[in-house]
Structures are given as C-alpha cells and as structure tokens.
N, C-alpha and C positions, 0 to 999 in steps of 0.2 A: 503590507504587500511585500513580497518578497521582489527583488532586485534581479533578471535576468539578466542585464546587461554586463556580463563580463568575460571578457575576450577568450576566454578558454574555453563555454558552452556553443557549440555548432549549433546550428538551424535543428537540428534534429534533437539537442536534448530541450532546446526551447519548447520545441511541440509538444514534447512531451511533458514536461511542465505544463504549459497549457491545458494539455488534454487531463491530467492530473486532476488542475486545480478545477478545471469546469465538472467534472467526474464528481470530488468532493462538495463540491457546491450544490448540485441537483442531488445528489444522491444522500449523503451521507447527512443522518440526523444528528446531531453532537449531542443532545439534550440524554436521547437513546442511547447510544453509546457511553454516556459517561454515566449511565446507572447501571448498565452491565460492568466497566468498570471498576465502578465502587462497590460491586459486591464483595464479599470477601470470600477465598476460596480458599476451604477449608482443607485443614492438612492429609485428611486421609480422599480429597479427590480423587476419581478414577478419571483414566482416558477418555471415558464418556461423556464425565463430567463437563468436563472443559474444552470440550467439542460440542455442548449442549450452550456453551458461553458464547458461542462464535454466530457473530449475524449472518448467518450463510446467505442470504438474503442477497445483502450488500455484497460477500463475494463474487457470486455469482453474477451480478450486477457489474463488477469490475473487471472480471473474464471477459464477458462479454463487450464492454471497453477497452480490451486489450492491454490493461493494466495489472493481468494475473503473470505470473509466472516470468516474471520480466528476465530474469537469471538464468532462463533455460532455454539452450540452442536452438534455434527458430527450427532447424528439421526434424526435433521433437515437440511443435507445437509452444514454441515459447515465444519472447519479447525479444531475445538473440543478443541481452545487453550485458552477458556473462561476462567477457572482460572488460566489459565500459563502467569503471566506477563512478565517473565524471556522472552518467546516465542514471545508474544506482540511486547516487544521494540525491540527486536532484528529484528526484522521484521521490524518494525518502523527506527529504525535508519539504516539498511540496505538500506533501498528502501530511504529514505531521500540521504543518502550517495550517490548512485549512482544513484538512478531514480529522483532527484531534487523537482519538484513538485508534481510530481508522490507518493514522497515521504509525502507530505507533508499533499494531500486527506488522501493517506492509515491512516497516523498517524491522522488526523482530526476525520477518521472515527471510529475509535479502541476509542479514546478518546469518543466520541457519543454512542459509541456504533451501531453503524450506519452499514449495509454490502454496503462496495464499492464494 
C-alpha cells in the first residue's frame, strides 16, 4: 500500500490517488497486460503495429474516469495538472503500483508528454 500521508500532497492529489488506485483495481487485468508486455516487438514494427499493442479498451475506460490526458489544460479538455508534478507522479506511481503496466504507458506518457 502506498503511503498518502505526507504534508506536501493536498486534498486533491489524495483523490486523485484514490480515484487512480480504485480505477486500476476494477479495471485493469494485470495477468492481460503483462502478456502483451512480454511480447516482443520486433524491430522492423510499424506505427500500426504498436498501436495494435495498446488496450484501447482500458484507455478508454480511463478517459472516461478522467484519468486520460491528465498534462493537458482543462480548456482543451484535459485533467489541468500540466504544471502540478506533485499530481503527475502521484498519478504515476499510483497506477504503476497497482495497475502494473497500465502503470507504466500512463507514466511513458506524462513523461512524453503524450495523452494516453
């Protein structure tokens, strides 16, 4: 279990932690994700390829939780947590903690800057 308790996270990135870790817990198969994982993606993959890798399933699912696009300006439809890194990792290391690989796109993406 991850440790919320410390003086630097507000009320707000708590919930969002929460909202995170309840998101991965309902949603998020681990068994399924870590055999897409463990495939191996060969060196001449296309863009298609590796858009064919992605559970669109589960994104979608996490849009819909308001857990997509967390990095981008809520008046373009985002999470509005673009200079909050505090909110970032916390986000980040929650969903790694429990949603596994699940964890590992979100935090790819946030790093890219990318909307999963």
């Amino acid at each position: 279990m991850i440790d919320l308790n410390l003086p630097y996270l507000t009320e707000e990135h708590k919930s969002l932690a929460m909202l995170m870790k309840e998101f991965c817990e309902r949603e998020v198969d681990l068994k399924a994700l870590n055999e897409i994982a463990d495939k191996p993606i060969p060196s001449n993959a296309t863009s298609a390829d590796l858009r064919a890798r992605m559970p669109w399933d589960l994104v979608s699912k996490a849009h819909d939780a308001g857990l997509r696009q967390l990095t981008v300006p809520t008046e373009y439809g985002g999470g509005g947590y673009e200079d909050d890194h505090i909110a970032q990792g916390v986000a980040a290391e929650v969903a790694g903690f429990y949603g596994g690989q699940f964890g590992k796109a979100h935090d790819d993406n946030l790093e890219a800057g990318l909307c999963l």
